[in-house]
LUMVOGU-19951 format. One record per residue: x, y, z of N, C-alpha, C in turn; residue number from 1. Coordinates in steps of 0.001 Angstrom, whole numbers, plus 500000, padded with zeros to 6 digits. Example, Ala and Ser with C-alpha at 12.3 -4.5 7.8 and 13.67 -1.06 7.14 Angstrom:
<recs>
rec n_x: 513190 n_y: 494310 n_z: 507800 ca_x: 512300 ca_y: 495500 ca_z: 507800 c_x: 513200 c_y: 496700 c_z: 507800 pos: 1
rec n_x: 512850 n_y: 497750 n_z: 507080 ca_x: 513670 ca_y: 498940 ca_z: 507140 c_x: 512900 c_y: 500030 c_z: 507870 pos: 2
</recs>
This chain:
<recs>
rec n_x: 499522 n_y: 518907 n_z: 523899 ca_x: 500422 ca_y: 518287 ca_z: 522937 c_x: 499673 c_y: 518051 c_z: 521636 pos: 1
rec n_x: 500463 n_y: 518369 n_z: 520584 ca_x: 499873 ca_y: 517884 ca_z: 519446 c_x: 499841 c_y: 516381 c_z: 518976 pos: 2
rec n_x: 498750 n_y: 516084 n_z: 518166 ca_x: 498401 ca_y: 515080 ca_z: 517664 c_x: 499344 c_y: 514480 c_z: 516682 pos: 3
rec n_x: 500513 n_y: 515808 n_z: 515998 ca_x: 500989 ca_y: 515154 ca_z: 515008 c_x: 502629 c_y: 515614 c_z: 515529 pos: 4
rec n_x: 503006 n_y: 514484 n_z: 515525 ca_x: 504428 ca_y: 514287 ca_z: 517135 c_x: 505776 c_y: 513977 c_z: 515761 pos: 5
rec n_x: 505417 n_y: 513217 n_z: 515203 ca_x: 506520 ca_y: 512949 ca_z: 514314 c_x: 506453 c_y: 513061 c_z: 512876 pos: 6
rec n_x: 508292 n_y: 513577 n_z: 512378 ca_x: 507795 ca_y: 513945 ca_z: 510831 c_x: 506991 c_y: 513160 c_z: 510002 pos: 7
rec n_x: 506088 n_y: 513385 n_z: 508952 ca_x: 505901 ca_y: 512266 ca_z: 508026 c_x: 506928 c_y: 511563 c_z: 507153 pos: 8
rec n_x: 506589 n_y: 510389 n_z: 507076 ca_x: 507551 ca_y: 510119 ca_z: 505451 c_x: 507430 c_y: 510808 c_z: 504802 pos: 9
rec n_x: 508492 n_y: 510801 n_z: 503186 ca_x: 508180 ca_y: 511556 ca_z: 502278 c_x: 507385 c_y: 510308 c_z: 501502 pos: 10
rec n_x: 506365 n_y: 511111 n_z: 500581 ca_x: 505366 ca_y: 510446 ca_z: 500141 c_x: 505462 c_y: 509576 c_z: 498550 pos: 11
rec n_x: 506545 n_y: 510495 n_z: 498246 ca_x: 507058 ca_y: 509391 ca_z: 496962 c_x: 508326 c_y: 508555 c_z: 497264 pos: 12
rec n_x: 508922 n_y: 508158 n_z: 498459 ca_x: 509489 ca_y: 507115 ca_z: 498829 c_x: 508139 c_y: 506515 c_z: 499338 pos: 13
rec n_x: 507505 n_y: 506330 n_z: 499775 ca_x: 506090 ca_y: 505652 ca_z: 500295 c_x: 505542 c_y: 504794 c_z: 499092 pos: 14
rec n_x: 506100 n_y: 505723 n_z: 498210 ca_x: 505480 ca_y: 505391 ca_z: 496638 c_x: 506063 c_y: 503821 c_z: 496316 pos: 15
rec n_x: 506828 n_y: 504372 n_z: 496013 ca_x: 508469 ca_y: 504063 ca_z: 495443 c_x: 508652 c_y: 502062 c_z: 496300 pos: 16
rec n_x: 508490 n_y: 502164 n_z: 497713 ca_x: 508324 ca_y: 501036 ca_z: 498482 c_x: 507359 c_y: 499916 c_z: 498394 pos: 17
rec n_x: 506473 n_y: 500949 n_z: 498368 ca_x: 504577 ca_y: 499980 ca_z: 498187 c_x: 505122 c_y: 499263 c_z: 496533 pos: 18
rec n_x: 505705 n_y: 500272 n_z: 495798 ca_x: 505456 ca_y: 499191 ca_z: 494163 c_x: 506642 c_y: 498458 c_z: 494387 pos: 19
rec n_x: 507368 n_y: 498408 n_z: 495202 ca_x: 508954 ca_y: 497528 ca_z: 494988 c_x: 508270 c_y: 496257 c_z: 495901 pos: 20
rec n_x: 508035 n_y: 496137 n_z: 497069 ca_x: 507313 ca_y: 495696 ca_z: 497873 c_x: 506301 c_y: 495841 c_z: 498349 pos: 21
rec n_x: 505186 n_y: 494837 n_z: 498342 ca_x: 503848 ca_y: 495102 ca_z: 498981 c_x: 503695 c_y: 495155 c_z: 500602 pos: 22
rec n_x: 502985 n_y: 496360 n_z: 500942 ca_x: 502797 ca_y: 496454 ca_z: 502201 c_x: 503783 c_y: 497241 c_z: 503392 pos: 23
rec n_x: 504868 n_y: 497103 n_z: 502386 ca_x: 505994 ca_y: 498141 ca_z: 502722 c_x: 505725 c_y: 499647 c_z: 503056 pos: 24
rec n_x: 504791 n_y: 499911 n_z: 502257 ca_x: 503943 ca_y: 501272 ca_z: 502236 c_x: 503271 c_y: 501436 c_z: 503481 pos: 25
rec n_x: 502477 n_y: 500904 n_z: 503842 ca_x: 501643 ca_y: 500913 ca_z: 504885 c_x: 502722 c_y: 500380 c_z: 506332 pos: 26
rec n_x: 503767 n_y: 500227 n_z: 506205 ca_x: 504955 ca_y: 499901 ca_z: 507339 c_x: 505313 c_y: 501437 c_z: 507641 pos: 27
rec n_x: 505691 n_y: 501786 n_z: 506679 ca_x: 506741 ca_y: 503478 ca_z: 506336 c_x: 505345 c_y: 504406 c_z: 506832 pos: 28
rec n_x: 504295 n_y: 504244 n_z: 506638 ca_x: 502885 ca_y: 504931 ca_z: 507308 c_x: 502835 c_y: 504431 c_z: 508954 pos: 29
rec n_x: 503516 n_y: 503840 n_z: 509270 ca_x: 503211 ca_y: 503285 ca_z: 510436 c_x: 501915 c_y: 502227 c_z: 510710 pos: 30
rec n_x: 501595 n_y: 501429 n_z: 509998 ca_x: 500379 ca_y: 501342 ca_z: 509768 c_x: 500579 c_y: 499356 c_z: 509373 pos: 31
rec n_x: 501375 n_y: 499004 n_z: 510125 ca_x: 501780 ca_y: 497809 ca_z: 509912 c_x: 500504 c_y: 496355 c_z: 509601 pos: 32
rec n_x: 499679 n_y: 496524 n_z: 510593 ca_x: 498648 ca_y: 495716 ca_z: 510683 c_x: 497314 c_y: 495675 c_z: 509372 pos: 33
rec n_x: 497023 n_y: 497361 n_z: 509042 ca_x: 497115 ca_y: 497286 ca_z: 507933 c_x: 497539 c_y: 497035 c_z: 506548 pos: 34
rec n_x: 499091 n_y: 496710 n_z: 506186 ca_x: 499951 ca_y: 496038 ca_z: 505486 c_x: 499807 c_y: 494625 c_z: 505670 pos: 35
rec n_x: 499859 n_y: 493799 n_z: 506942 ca_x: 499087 ca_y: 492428 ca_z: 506463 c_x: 497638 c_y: 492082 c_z: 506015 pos: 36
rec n_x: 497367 n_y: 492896 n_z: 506397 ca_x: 495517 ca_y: 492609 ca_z: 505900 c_x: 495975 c_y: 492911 c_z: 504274 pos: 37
rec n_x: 496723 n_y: 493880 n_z: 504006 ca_x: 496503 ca_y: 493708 ca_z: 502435 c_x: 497695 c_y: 492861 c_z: 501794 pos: 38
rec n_x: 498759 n_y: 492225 n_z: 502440 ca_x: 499189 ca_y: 490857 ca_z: 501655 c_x: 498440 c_y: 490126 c_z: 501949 pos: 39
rec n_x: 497178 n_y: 489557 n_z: 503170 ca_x: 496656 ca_y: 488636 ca_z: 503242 c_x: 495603 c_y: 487837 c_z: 502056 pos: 40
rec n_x: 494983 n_y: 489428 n_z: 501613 ca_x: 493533 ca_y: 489752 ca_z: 500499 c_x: 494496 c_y: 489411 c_z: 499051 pos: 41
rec n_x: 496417 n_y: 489895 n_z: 499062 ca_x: 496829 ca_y: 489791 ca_z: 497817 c_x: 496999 c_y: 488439 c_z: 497606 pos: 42
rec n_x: 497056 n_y: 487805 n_z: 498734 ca_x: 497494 ca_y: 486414 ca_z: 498785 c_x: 496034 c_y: 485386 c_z: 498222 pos: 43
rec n_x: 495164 n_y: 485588 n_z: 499221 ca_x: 494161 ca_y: 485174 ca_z: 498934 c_x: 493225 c_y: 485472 c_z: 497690 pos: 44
rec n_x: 493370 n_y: 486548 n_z: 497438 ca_x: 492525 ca_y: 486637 ca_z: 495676 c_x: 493569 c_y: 486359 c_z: 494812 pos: 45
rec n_x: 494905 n_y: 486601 n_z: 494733 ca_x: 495292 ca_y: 485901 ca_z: 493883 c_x: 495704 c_y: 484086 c_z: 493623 pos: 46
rec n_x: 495778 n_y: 483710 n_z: 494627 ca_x: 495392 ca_y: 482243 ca_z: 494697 c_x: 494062 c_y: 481747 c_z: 494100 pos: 47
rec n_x: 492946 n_y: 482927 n_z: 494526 ca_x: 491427 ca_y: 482451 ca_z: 494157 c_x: 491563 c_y: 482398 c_z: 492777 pos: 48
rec n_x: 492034 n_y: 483509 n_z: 492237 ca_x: 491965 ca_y: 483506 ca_z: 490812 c_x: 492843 c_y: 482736 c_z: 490101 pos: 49
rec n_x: 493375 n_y: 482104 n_z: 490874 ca_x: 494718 ca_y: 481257 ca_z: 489893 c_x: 494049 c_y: 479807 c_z: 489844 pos: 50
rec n_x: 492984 n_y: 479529 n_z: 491201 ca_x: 492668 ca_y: 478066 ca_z: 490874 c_x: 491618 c_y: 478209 c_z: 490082 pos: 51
rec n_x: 490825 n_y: 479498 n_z: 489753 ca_x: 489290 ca_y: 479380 ca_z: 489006 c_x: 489400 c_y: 479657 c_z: 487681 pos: 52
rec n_x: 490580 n_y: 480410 n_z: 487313 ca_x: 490503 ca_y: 480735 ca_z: 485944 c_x: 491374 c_y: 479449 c_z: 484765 pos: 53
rec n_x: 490362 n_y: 479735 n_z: 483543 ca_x: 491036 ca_y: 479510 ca_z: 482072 c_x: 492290 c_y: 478891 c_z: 482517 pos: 54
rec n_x: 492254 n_y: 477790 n_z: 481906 ca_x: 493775 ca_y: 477130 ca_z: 481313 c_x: 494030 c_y: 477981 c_z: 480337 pos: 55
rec n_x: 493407 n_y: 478858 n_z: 479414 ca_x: 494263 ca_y: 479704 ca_z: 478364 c_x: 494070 c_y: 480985 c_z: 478864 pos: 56
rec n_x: 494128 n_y: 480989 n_z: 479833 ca_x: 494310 ca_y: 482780 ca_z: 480150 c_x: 495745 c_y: 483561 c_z: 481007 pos: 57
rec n_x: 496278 n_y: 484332 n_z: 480872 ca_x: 497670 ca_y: 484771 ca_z: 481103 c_x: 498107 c_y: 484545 c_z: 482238 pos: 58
rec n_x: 499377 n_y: 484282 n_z: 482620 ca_x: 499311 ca_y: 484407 ca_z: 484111 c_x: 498714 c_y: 486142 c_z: 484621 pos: 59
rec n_x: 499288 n_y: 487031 n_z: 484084 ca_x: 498237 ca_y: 488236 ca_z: 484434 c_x: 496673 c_y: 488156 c_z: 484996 pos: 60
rec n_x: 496420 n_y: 487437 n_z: 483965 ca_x: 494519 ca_y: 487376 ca_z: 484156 c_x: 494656 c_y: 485984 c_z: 485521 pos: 61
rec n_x: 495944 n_y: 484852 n_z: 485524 ca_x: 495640 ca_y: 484002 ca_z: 486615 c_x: 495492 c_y: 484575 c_z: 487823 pos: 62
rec n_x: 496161 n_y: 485780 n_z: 487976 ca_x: 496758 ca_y: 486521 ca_z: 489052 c_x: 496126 c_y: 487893 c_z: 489259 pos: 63
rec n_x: 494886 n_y: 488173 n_z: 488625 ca_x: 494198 ca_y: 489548 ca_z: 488569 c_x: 493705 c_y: 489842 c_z: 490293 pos: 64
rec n_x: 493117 n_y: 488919 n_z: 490534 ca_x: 492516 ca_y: 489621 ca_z: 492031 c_x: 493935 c_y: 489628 c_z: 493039 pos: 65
rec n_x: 494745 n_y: 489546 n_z: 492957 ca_x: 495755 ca_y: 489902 ca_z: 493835 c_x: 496376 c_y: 490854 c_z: 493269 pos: 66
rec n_x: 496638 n_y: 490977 n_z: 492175 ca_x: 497156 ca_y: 492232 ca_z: 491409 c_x: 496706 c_y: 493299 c_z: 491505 pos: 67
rec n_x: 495028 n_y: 492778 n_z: 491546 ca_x: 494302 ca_y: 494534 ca_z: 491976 c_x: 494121 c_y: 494475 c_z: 493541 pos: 68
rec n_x: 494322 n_y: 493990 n_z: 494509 ca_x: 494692 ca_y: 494921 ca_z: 495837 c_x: 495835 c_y: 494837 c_z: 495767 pos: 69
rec n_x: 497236 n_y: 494603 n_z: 495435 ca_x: 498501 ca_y: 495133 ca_z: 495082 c_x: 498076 c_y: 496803 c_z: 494960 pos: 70
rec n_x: 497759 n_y: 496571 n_z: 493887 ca_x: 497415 ca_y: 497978 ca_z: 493099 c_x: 496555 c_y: 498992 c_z: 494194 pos: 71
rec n_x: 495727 n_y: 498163 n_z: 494935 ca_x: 494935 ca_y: 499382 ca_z: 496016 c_x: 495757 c_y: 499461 c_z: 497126 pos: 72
rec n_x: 496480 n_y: 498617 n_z: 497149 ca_x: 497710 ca_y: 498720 ca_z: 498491 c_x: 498742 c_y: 499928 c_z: 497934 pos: 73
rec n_x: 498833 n_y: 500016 n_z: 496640 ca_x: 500154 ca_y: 501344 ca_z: 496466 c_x: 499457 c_y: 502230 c_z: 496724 pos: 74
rec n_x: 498077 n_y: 502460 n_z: 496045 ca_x: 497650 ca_y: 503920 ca_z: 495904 c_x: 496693 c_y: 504341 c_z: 497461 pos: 75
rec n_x: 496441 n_y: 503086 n_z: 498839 ca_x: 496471 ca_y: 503617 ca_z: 499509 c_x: 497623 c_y: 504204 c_z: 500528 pos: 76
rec n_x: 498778 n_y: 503342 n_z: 500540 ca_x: 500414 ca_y: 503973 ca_z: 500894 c_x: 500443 c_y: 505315 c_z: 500392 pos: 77
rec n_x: 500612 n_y: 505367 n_z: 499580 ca_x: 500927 ca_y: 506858 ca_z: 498710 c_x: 499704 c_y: 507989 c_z: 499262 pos: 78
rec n_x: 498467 n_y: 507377 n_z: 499446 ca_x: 497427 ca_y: 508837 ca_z: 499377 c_x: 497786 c_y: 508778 c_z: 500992 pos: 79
rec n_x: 497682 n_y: 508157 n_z: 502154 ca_x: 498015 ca_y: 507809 ca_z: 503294 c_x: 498909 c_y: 509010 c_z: 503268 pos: 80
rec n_x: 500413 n_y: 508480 n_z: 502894 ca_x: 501720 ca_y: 509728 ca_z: 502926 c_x: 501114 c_y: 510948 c_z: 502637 pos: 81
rec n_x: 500609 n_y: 511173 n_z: 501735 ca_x: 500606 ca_y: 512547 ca_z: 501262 c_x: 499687 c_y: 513003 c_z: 502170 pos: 82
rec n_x: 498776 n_y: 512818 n_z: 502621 ca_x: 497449 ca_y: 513129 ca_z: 503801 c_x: 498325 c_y: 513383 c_z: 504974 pos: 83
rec n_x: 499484 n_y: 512642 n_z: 505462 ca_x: 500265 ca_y: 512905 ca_z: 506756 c_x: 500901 c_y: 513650 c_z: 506091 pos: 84
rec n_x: 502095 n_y: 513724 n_z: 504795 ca_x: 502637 ca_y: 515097 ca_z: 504864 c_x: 502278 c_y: 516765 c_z: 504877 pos: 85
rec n_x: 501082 n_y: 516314 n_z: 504233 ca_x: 500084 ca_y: 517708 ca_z: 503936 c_x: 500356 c_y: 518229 c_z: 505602 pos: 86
rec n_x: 499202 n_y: 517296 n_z: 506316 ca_x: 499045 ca_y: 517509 ca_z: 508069 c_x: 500476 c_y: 518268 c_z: 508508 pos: 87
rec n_x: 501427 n_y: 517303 n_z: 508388 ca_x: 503117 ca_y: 517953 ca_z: 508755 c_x: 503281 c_y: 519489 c_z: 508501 pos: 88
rec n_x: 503629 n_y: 519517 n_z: 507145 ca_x: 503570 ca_y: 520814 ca_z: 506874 c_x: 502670 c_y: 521766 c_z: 507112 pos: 89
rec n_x: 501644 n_y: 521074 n_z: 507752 ca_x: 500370 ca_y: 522725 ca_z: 507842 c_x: 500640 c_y: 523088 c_z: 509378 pos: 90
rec n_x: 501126 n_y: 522247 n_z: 509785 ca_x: 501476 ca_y: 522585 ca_z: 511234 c_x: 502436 c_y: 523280 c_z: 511730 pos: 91
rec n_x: 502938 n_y: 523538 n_z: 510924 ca_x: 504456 ca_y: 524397 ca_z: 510490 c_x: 505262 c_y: 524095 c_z: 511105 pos: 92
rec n_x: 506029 n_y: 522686 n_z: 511221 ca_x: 507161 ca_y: 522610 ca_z: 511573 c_x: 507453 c_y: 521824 c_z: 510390 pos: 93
rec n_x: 508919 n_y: 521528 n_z: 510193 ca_x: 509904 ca_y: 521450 ca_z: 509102 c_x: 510521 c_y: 519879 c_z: 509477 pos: 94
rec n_x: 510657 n_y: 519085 n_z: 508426 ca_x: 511108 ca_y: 517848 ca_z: 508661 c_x: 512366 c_y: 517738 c_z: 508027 pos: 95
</recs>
């Protein structure tokens, strides 16, 4: 039996999920447990950075370390998909 049993997602709905919702991406990957570890890190660095930073700095900059694993949470959803669809299609069956 092969290793790769079911279609992949398509990889720009993968996309499309991870930026609408965090962690959503890594659900649609099957990959659920990984999706809390990265709201946990979004949760937690952006809290860190909201109690340590500047009274004059943006909420952007309050909210930077959760914003950037946001940001590593889409672009690992997305490279994830595309790595399983690649696999899909080389195996030559059709989803």
């Amino acid at each position: 039996m092969s290793t790769v049993s079911r279609p992949a997602p398509n990889p720009h709905l993968v996309l499309a999920s991870a930026i609408v919702l965090p962690a959503s991406g890594q659900v649609l990957n099957r990959q659920p447990v990984r999706g809390l570890v990265f709201v946990f890190f979004i949760l937690l660095l952006g809290g860190f950075t909201l109690q340590t930073a500047a009274a004059d700095v943006s909420i952007v900059g309050k909210l930077s370390g959760g914003l950037f694993v946001y940001a590593m949470a889409i672009y690992d959803a997305y490279k994830t998909a595309r790595v399983r669809h690649a696999v899909w299609a080389a195996s030559g069956r059709t989803g």
